[in-house]
N, C-alpha and C positions, 0 to 999 in steps of 0.2 A: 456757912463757909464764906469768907472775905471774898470778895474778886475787885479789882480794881480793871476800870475800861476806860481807857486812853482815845480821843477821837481829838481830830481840828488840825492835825497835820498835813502837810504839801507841801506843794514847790510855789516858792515865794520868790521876787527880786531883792537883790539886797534893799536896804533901808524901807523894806516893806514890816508888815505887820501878821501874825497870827497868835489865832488864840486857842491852846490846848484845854481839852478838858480831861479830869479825870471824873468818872460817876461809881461812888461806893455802892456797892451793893452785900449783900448778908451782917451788914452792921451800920449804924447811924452813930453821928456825931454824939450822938445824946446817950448814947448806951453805955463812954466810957466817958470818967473824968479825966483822964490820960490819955493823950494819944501825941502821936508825930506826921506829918504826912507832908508828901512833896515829892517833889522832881528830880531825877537826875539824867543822864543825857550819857551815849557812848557816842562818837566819833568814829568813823572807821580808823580802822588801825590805833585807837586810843583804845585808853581804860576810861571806865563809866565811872564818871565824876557829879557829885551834884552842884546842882544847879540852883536849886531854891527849896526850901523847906521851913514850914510854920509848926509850932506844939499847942495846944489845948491849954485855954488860960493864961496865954502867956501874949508880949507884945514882941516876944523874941521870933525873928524871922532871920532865915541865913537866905541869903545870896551869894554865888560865886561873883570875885572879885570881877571877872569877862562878864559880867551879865547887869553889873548894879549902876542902877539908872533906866538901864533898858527892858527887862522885865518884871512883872509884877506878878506876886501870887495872891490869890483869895480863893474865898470859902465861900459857898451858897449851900447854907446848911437845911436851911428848904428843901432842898433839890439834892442834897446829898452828895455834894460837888465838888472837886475844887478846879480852879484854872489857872493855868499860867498866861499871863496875859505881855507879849514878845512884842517889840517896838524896836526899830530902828537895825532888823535882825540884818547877820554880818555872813559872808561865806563860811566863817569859821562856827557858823550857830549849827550848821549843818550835822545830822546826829539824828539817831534813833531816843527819843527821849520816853522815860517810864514812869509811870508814876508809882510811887511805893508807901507804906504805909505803917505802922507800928500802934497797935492799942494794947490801953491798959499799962500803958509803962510812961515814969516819968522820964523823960529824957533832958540830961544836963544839957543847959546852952551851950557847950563847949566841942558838945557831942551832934548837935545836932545838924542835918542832912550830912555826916562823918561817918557815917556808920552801914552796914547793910542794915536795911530792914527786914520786919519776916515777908511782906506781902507787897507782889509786883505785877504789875500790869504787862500786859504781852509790847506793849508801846506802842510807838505813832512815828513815822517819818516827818521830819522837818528837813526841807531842802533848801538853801538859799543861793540864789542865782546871783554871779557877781554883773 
């Protein structure tokens, strides 16, 4: 069984920094040639939008338009990992963020963090204080 576990969120000041982690567990990077995985983020009172997502093989990476420059995603495939790494975070960063997941499937770059995924993390609060 997939779980995706979310940790490295809080209460931050604006223009401060944090780093999410997401840790796969019941399948490793290496077990599929396909995959998608990444971040999306709900706001109160919004809809859950993403935020950043990478695919398997590919140099394609999405970022939301609000976020490019200021976050960073990567892979620690070692560790089975990935993080989003948040810089120069805003009030408006503020959101319950998930991490979610898709293997075995190739995903169009047009499609990608566009989509539900099948596999979600319970997620992580990020706060940002103005």
């Amino acid at each position: 069984e997939v779980q995706l576990v979310e940790s490295g969120g809080g209460l931050v000041q604006a223009g401060g920094s944090l780093r999410l982690s997401c840790a796969v567990a019941g399948v490793t990077f290496d077990d599929y040639h396909d995959y998608a995985i990444g971040w999306f983020r709900q706001a109160p009172g919004k809809e859950r939008e993403g935020v950043s997502c990478l695919k398997s093989h590919s140099d394609s990476t999405y970022y939301a338009d609000s976020v490019k420059g200021r976050f960073t995603i990567s892979t620690d495939y070692a560790k089975n990992t990935v993080y989003l790494h948040m810089s120069s975070l805003k009030p408006e960063d503020t959101a319950v963020y998930y991490c979610t997941a898709d293997f075995n499937i190739l995903v169009p770059d047009n499609l990608l963090c566009r989509y539900n995924m099948d596999y979600w993390g319970k997620g992580t609060t990020v706060t940002v204080s103005s």
